[in-house]
N, C-alpha and C positions, 0 to 999 in steps of 0.2 A: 725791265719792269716785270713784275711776278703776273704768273698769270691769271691771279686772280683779282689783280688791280684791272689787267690790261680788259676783263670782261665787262670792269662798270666801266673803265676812259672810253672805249671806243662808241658804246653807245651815247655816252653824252659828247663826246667829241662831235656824232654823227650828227643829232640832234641839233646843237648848236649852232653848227655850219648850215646843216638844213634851214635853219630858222632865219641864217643870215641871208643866204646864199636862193633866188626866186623867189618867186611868191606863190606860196603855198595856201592861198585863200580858196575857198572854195571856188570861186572866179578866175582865177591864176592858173598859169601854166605853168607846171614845174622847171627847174633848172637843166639845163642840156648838157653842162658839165658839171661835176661840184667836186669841190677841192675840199679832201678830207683830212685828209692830215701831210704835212709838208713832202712834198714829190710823189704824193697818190693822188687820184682822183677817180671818180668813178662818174658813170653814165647811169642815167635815171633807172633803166632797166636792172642794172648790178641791185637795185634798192628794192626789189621787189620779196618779198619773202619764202624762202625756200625752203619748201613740204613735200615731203612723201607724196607720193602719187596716188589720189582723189579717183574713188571709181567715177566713171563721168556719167551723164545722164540728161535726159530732157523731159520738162514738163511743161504742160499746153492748159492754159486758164484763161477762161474770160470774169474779166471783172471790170463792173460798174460803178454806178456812181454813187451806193454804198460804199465802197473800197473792198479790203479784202487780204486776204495773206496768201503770199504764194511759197511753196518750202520744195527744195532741190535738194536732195542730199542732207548737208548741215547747215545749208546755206536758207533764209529766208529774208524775204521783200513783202514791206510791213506798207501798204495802200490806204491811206485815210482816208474817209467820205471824204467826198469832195475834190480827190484830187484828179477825178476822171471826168469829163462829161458828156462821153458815153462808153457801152460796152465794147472794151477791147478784147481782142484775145491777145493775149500773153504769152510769147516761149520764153521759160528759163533754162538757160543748160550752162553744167559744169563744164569747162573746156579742159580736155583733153590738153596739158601740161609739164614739162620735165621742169619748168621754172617758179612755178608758186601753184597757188588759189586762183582760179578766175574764174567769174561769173558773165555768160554774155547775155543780154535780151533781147529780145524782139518785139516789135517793130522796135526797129535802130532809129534811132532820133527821137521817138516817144516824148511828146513833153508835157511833164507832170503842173494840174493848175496849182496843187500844194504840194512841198517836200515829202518826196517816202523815206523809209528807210532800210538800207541793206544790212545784215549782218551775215556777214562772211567769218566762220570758223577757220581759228588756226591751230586745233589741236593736234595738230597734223605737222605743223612745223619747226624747223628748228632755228630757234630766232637766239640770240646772247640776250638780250632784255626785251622782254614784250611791251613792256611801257611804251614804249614810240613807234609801235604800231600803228596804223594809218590803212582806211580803204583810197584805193587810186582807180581812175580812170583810165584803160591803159590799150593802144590801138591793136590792131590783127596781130603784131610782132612785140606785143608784150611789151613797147613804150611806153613810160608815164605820161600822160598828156597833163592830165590833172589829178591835185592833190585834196579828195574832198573833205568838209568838216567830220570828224570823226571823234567818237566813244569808243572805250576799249573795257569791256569787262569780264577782268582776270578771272573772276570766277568759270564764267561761261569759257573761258576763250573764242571769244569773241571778239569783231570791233563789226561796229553800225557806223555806216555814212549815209550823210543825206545828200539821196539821188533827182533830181531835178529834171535826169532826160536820162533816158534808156540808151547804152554803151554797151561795153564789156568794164569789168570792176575785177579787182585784185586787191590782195595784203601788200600793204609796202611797211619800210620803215626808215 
């Protein structure tokens, strides 16, 4: 196969199989093995998106029940009124990574009364198609645990998930 077939198959191969293969619902835990193409398979983590290395950083906000915007880097968490009901203080920080994007927060468990939204830049990465880009929820060792609803806008390179409780978050695809 020429190689410039083999750059649109493998993303839509990947996609496909993804789409079969767990449940990638915002409620869903992603798949523990996925069968990619005949005698491959990959682990959730292989799926994570792989960028150049993100100076890393942290920043400390309280925000009420206004809502409020918090920005890390390229990374920003978009707080609607209402989805607080009262003042939190907030850490965001880039983690330190050789494997993709991640964003972790604090307080860990944080649960949002309405959806926020993340936008994690990946102009930093080097992906074959950014179409199937995807934010993930993903534990200390850079596991997928969850695959969340997600926007991807090429212009920006960008994708927005909507975050529902405070984790650590990553690009996947």
């Amino acid at each position: 196969m020429k190689p410039s077939r083999l750059a649109f198959v493998v993303p839509v191969v990947i996609a496909a199989t993804l789409t079969r293969c767990g449940d990638r619902s915002a409620t869903g835990v992603g798949p523990s093995r996925v069968p990619l193409l005949p005698g491959l398979t990959v682990t959730p983590g292989d799926l994570l998106a792989h960028c150049a290395n993100t100076t890393t950083g942290t920043v400390t906000q309280a925000i009420g029940t206004a809502g409020g915007v918090i920005g890390v880097g390229p990374d920003t968490l978009h707080i609607p009124p209402g989805a607080l009901g009262q003042t939190v203080t907030i850490q965001a920080s880039i983690v330190a990574s050789s494997i993709g994007n991640v964003v972790a927060f604090q307080p860990n468990g944080l649960v949002f009364q309405k959806p926020v939204a993340l936008s994690i830049s990946y102009a930093n990465c080097s992906v074959l198609s950014p179409l199937f880009l995807v934010v993930v929820q993903v534990d200390s060792s850079f596991q997928i645990l969850q695959f969340l609803e997600t926007t991807n806008d090429l212009t920006t390179l960008q994708v927005t998930g909507v975050v529902r409780h405070f984790s650590n978050y990553a690009v996947a695809w």
